[in-house]
Backbone as JSON Lines, residues from 0, in Angstrom:
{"i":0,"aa":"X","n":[-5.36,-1.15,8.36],"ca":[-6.16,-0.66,7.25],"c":[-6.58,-1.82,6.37]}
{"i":1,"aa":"X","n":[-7.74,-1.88,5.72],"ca":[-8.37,-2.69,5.06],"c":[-7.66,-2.24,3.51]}
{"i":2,"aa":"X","n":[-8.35,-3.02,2.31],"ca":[-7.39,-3.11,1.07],"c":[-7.87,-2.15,0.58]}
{"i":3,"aa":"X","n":[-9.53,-1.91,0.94],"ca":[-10.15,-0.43,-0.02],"c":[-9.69,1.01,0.48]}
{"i":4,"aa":"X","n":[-9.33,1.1,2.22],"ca":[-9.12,2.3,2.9],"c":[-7.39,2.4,1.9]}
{"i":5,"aa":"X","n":[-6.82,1.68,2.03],"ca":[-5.83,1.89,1.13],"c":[-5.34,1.92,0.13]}
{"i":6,"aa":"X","n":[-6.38,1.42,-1.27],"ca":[-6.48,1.86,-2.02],"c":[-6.93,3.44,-2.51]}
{"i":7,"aa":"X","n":[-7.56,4.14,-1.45],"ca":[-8.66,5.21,-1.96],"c":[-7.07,6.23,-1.25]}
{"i":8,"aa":"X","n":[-6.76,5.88,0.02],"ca":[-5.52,6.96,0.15],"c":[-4.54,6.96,-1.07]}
{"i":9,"aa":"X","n":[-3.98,5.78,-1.53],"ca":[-3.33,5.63,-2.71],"c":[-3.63,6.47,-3.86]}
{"i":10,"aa":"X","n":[-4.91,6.66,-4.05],"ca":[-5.62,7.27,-5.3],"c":[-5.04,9.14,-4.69]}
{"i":11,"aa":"X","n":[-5.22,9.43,-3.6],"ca":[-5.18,10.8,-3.24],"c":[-3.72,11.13,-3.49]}
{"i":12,"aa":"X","n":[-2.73,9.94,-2.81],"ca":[-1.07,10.06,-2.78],"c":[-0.66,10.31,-4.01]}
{"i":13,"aa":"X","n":[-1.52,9.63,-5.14],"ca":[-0.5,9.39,-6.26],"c":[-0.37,10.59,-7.26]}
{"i":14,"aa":"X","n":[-0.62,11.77,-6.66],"ca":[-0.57,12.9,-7.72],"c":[0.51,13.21,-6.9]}
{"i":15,"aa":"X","n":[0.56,13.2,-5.85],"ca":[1.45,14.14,-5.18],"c":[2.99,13.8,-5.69]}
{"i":16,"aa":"X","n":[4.17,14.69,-5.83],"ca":[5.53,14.21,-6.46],"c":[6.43,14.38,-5.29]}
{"i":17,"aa":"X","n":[6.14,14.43,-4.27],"ca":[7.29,14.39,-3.29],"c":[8.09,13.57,-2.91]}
{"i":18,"aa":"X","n":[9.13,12.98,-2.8],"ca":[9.91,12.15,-2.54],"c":[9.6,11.1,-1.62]}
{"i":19,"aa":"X","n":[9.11,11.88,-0.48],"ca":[8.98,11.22,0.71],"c":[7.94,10.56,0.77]}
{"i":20,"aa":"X","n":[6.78,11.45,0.1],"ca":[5.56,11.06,-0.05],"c":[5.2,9.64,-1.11]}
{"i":21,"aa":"X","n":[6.12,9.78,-2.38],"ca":[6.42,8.48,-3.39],"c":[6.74,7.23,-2.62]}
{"i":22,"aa":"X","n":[7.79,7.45,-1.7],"ca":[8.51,6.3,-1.01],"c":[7.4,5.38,0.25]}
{"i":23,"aa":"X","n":[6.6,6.3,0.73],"ca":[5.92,5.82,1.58],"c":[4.31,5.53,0.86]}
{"i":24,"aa":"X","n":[4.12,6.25,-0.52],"ca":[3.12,5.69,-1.32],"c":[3.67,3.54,-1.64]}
{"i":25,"aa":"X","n":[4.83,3.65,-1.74],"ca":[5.56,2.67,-1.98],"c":[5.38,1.64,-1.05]}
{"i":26,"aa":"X","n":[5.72,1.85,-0.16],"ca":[5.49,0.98,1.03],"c":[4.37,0.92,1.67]}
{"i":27,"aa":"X","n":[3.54,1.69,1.82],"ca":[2.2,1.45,1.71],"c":[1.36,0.61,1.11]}
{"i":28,"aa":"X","n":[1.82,0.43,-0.09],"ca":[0.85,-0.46,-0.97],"c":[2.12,-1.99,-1.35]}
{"i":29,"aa":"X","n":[3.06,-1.94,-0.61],"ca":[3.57,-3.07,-0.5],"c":[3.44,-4.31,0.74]}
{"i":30,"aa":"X","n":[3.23,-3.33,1.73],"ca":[2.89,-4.13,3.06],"c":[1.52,-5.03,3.03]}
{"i":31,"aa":"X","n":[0.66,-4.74,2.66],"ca":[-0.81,-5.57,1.94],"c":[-0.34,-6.47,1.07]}
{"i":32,"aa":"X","n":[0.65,-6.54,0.17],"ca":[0.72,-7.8,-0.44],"c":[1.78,-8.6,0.39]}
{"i":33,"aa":"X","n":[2.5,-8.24,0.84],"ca":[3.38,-9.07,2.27],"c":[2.66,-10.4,2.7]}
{"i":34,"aa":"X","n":[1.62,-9.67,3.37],"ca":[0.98,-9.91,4.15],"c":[-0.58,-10.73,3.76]}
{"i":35,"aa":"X","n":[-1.04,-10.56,2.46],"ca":[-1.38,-11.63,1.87],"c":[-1.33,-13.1,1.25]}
{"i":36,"aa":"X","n":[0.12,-12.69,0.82],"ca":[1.51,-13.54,1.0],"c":[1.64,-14.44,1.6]}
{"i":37,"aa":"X","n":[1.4,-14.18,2.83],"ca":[1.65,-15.11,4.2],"c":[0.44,-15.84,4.45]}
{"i":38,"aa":"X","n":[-0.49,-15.06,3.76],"ca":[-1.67,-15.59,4.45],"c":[-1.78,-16.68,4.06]}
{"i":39,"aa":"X","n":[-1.7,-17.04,2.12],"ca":[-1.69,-18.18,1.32],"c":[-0.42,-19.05,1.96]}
{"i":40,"aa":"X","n":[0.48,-18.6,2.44],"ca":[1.73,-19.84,2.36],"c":[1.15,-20.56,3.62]}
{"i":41,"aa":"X","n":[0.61,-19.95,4.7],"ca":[-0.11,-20.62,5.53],"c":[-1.16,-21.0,5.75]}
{"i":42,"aa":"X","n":[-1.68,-21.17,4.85],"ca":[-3.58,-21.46,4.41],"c":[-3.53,-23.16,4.47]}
């Protein structure tokens, strides 16, 4: 997924209060900065 496709799911997730659904809103929008992360330490 690109940064906007996951931003715009983010926008839909974040009303929702489910547990499961919070946790994986969570990690969702953590794996993109990971991985940006890496990109700079190896640039």
């Amino acid at each position: 997924m690109v940064l906007k496709e996951i931003f715009e799911v983010a926008g839909i997730l974040l009303i929702d209060k489910g547990d499961m659904v919070q946790k994986g809103y969570g990690w969702m929008l953590k794996a993109p900065v990971k991985q940006t992360k890496m990109r700079f330490l190896f640039f």
